[in-house]
C-alpha beads as a LAMMPS data file, in Angstrom:
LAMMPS data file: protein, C-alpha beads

258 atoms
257 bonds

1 atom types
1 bond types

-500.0 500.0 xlo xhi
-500.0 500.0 ylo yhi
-500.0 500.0 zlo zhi

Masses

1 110.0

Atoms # bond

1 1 1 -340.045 -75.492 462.309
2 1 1 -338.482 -72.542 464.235
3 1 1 -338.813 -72.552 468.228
4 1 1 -341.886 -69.949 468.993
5 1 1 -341.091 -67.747 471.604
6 1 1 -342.545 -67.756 475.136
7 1 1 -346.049 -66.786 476.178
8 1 1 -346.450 -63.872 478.383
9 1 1 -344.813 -64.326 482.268
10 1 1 -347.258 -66.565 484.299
11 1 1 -347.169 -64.473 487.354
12 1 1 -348.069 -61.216 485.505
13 1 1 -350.425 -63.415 483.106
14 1 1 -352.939 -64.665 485.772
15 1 1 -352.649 -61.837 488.505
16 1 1 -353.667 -59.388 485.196
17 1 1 -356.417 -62.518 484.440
18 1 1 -357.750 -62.574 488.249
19 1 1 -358.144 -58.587 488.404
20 1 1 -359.845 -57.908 484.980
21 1 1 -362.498 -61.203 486.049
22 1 1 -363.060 -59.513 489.337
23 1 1 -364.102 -56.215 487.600
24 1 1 -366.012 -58.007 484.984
25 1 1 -367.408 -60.071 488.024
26 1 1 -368.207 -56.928 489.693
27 1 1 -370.026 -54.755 486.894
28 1 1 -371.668 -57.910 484.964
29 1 1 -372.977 -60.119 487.194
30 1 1 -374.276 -63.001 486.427
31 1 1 -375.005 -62.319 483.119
32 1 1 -371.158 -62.728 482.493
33 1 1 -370.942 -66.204 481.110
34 1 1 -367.612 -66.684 480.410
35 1 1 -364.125 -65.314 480.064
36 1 1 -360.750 -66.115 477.947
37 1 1 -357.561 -64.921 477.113
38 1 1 -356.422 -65.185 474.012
39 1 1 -353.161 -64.454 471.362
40 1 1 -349.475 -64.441 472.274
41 1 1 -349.997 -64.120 476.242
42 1 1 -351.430 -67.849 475.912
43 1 1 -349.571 -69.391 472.976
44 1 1 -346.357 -67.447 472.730
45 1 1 -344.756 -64.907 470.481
46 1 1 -344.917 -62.638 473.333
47 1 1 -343.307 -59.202 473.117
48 1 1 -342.688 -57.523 476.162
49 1 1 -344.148 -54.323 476.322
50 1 1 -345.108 -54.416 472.809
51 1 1 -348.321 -57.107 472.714
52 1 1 -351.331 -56.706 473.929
53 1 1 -353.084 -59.041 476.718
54 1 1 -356.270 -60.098 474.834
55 1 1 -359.525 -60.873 476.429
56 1 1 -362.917 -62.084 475.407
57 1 1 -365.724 -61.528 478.167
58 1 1 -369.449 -63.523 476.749
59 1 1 -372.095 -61.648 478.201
60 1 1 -375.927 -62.504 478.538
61 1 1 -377.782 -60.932 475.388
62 1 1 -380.096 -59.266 477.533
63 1 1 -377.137 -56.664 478.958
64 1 1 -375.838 -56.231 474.905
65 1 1 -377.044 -53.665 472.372
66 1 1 -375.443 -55.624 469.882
67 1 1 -373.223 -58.562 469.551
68 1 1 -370.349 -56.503 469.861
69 1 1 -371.914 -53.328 471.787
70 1 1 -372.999 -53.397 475.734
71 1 1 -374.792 -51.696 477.734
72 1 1 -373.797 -48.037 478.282
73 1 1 -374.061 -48.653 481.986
74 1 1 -371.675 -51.704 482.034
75 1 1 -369.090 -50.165 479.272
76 1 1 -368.500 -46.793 482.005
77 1 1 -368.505 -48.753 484.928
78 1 1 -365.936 -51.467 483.791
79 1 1 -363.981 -48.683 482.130
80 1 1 -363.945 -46.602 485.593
81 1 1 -362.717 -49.931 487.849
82 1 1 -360.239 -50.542 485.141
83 1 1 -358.643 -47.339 484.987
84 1 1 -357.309 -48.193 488.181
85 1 1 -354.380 -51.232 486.667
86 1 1 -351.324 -50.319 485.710
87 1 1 -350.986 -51.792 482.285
88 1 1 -347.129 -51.525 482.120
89 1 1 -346.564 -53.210 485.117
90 1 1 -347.800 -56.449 483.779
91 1 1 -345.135 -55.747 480.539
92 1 1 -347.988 -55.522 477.741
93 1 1 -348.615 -52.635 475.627
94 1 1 -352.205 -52.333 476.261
95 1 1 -355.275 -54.627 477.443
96 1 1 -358.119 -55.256 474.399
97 1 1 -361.096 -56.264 475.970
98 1 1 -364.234 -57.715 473.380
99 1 1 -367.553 -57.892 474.899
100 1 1 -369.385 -60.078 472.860
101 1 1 -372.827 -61.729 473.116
102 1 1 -372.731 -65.187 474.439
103 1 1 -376.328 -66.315 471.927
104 1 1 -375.207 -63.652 468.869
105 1 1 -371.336 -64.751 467.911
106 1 1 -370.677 -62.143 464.680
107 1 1 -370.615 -64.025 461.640
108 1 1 -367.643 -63.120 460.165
109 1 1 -365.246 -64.187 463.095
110 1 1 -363.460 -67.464 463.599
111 1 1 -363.131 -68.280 467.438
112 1 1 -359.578 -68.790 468.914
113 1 1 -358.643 -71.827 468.135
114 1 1 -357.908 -74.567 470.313
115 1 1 -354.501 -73.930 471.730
116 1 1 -354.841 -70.590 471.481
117 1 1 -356.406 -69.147 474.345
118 1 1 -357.118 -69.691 478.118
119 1 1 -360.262 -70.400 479.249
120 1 1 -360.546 -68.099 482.662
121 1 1 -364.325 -68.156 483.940
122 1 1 -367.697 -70.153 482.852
123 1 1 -367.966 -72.305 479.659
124 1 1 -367.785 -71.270 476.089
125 1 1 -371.108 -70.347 474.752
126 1 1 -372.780 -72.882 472.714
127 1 1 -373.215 -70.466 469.872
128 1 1 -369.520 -70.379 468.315
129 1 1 -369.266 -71.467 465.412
130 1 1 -367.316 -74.848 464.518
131 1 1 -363.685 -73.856 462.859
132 1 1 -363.245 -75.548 459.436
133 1 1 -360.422 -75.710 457.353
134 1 1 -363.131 -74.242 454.686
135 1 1 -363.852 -71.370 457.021
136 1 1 -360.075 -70.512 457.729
137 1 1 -358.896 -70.082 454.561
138 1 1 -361.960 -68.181 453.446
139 1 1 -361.741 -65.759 456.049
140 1 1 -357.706 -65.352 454.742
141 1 1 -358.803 -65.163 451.359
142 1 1 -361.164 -62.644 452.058
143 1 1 -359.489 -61.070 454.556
144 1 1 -356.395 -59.499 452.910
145 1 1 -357.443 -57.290 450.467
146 1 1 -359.199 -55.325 453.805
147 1 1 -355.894 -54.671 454.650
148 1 1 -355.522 -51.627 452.119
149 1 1 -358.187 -50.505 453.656
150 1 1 -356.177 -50.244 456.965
151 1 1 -353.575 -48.597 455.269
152 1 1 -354.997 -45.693 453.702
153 1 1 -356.671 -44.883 457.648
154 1 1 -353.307 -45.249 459.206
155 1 1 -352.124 -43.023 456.729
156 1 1 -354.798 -40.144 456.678
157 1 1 -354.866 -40.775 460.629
158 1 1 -350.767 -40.230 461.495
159 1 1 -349.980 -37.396 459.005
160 1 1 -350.831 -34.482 461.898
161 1 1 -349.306 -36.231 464.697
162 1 1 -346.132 -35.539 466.840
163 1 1 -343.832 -38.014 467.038
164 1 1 -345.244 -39.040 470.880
165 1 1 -348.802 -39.931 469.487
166 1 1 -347.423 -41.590 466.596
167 1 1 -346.123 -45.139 468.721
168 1 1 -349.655 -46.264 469.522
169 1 1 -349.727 -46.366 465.722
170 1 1 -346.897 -47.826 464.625
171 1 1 -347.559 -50.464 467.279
172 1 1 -351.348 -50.742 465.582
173 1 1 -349.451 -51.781 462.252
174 1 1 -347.845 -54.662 463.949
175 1 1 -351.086 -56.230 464.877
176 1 1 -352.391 -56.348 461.710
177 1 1 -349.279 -56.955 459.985
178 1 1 -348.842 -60.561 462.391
179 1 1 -352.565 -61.042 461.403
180 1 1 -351.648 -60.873 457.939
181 1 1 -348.973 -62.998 457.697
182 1 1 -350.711 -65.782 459.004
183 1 1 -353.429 -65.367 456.649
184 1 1 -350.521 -64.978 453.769
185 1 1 -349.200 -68.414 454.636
186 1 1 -352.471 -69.765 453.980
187 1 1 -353.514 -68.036 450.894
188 1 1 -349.913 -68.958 449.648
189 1 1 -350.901 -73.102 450.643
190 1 1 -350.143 -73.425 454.106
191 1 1 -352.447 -76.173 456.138
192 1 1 -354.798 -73.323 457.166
193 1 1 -355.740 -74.691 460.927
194 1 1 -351.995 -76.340 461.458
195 1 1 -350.631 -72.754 459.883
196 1 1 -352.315 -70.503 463.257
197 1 1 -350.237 -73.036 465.508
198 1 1 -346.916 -72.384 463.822
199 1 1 -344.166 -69.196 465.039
200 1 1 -344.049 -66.174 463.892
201 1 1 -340.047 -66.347 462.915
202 1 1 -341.675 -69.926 460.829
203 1 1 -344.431 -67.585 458.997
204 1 1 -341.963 -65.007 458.376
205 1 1 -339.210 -67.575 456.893
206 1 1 -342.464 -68.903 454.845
207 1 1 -343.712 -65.616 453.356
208 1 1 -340.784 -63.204 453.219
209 1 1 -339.042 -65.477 450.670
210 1 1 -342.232 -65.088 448.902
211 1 1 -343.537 -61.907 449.014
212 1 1 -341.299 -60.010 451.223
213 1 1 -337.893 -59.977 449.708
214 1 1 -336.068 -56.938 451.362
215 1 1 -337.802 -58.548 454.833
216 1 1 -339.376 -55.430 456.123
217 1 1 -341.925 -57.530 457.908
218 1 1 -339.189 -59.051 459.894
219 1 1 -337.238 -55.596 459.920
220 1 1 -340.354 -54.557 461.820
221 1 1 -341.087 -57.283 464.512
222 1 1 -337.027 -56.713 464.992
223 1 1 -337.448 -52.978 466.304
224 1 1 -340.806 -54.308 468.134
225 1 1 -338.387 -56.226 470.294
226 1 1 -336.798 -53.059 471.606
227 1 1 -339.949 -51.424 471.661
228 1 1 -339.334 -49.355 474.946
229 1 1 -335.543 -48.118 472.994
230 1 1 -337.779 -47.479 470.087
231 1 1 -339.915 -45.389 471.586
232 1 1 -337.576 -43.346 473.732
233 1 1 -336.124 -42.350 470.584
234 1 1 -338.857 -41.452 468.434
235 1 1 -336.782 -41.351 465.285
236 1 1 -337.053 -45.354 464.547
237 1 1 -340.121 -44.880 464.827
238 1 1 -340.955 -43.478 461.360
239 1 1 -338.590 -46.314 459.501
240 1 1 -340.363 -48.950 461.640
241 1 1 -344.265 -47.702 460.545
242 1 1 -342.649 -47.701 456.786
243 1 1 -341.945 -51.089 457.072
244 1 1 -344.514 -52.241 458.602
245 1 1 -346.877 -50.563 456.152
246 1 1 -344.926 -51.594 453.191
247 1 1 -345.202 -55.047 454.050
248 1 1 -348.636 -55.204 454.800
249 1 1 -349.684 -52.919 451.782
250 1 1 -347.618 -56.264 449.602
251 1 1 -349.241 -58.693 451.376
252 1 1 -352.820 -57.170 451.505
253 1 1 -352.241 -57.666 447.403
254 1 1 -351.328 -61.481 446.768
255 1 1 -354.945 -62.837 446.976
256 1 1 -355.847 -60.896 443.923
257 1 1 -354.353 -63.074 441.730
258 1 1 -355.274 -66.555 443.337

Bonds

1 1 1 2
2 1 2 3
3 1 3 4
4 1 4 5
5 1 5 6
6 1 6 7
7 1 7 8
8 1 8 9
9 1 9 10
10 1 10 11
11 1 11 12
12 1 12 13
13 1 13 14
14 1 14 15
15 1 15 16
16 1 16 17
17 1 17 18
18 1 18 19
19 1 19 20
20 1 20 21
21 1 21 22
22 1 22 23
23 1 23 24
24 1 24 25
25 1 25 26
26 1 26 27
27 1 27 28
28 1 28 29
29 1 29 30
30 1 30 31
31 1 31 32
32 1 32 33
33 1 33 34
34 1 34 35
35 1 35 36
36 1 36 37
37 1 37 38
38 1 38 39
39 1 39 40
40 1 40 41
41 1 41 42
42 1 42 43
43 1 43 44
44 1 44 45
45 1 45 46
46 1 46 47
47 1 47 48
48 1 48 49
49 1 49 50
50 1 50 51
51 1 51 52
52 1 52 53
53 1 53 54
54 1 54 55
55 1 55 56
56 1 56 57
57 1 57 58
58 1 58 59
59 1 59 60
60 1 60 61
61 1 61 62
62 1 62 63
63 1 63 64
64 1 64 65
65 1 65 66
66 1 66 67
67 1 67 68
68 1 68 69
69 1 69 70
70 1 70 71
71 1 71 72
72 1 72 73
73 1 73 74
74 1 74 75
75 1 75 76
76 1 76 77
77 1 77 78
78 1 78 79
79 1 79 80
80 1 80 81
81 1 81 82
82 1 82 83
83 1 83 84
84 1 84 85
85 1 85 86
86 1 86 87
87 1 87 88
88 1 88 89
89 1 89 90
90 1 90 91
91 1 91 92
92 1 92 93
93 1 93 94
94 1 94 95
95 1 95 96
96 1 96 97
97 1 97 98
98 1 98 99
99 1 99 100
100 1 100 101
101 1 101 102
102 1 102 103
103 1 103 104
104 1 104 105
105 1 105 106
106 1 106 107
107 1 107 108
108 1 108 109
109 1 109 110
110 1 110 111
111 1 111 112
112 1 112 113
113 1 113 114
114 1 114 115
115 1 115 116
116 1 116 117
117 1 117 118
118 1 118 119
119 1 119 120
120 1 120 121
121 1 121 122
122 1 122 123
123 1 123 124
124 1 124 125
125 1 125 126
126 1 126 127
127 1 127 128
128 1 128 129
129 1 129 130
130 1 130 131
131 1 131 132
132 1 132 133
133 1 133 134
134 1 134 135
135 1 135 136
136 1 136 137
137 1 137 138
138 1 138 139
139 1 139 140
140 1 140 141
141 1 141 142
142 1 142 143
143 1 143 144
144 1 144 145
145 1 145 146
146 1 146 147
147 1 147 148
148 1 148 149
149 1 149 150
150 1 150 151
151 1 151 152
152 1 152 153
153 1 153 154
154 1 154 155
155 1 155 156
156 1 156 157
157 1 157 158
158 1 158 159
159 1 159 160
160 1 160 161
161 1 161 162
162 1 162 163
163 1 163 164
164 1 164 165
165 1 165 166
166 1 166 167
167 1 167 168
168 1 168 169
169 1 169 170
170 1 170 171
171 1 171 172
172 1 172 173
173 1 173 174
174 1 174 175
175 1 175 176
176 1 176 177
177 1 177 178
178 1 178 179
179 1 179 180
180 1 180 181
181 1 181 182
182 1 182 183
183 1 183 184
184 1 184 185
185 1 185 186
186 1 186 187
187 1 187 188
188 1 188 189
189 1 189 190
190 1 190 191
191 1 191 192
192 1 192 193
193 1 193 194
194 1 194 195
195 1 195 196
196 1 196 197
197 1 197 198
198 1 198 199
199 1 199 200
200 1 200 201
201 1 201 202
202 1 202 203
203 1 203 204
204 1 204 205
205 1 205 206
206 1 206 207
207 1 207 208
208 1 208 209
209 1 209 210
210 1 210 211
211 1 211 212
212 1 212 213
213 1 213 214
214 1 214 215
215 1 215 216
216 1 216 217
217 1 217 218
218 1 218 219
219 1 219 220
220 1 220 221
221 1 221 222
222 1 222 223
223 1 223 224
224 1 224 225
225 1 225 226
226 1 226 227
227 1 227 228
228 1 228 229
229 1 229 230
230 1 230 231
231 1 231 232
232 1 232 233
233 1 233 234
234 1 234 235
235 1 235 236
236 1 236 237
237 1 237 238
238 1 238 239
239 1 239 240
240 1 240 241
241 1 241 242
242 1 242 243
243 1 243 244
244 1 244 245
245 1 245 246
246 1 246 247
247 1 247 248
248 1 248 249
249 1 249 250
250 1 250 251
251 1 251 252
252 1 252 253
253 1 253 254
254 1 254 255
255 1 255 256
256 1 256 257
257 1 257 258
């Protein structure tokens, strides 16, 4: 198995962790009941600059519209204190923070996995689900095909931009594409819980072989590793969204016929 790469940088990892749970501290209340961080700045794969610093805040049901949807008051208020970090100083591409209700977990998500994340504040709510192997390779059975969906917004979304609107797009691709090369491992037999804990060099060495012959998934996550070059000179940009689509648009396609 191939050597993952490391997680984020500790020191920029839990200053970025202590400032986001002092705003959700701030604007929530005690009806936050726990935070995590999740994805590559916890279990490695880590891009600088390119990956996103994940986060999961459980809130009180009372303070939620929906189990994805909070208050109006709490969304404008954590979105004004948060305003204030400086994203790029802490070397990820953006922060993606999920409010989610702590009693109404959405159905069709599997919680991080143990390994996986950081828990930062409280205890995990008692209404996540239990991960089976049943559930995992549903969800990656069911989730592929969704991918085309993807595509054909990306598509219909980046044809009337200039090139300096077009990286938070390209960058989009790579998120899904990592997501769907996991789930490709699995639908093609991978151990579906032991595959999530594996590298993403290992799941590209898997699939490519596979599925991917002229390797434009790894052709991708190679110009995502000089992401700041990349997007100081706009023109890899466009080869790097065609491979990134093109892979995901052949791997969205292999559960079909399983």
């Amino acid at each position: 198995m191939s050597t993952r790469t490391p997680p984020m940088p500790s020191e920029f990892a839990d200053e970025l962790s202590d400032r986001l749970l002092m705003i959700a501290r701030e604007v929530i209340g005690e009806n936050l009941e726990a935070m995590i961080v999740k994805g590559s700045a916890v279990k490695g794969d880590f891009i600088p600059y390119f990956s996103d610093f994940d986060v999961h805040l459980f809130l009180s049901d009372s303070v939620m519209r929906g189990p994805l949807t909070p208050a109006q008051s709490i969304v404008i208020r954590f979105q004004e204190l948060f305003s204030s970090i400086d994203v790029e100083a802490f070397q990820v591409s953006q922060v993606q923070v999920m409010m989610i209700s702590a009693d109404r977990y959405p159905p069709d998500w599997i919680p991080a996995l143990p390994g996986s994340y950081r828990l930062v504040h409280g205890d995990l709510p008692a209404s996540l689900p239990m991960v089976t192997v049943e559930m995992v390779r549903t969800h990656a059975f069911e989730g592929l095909p969704k991918y085309e969906q993807w595509i054909d917004t990306l598509l219909a979304r980046i044809v009337d931009k200039p090139d300096h609107q077009l990286a938070d797009n390209v960058r989009l691709v790579g998120t899904l594409l990592k997501a769907a090369l996991y789930e490709a491992a699995i639908v093609l037999g991978s151990p579906p819980l032991e595959t999530w804990e594996r590298s993403l060099n290992d799941i590209l060495h898997e699939v490519e072989p596979q599925v991917l012959p002229e390797r434009t998934a790894s052709r991708y996550f190679d110009r995502a590793r000089r992401w700041r070059d990349v997007c100081n000179h706009g023109a890899e940009l466009r080869p790097m969204l065609a491979d990134g689509l093109t892979a995901l648009d052949a791997l969205a396609r292999i559960s079909k016929n399983r």
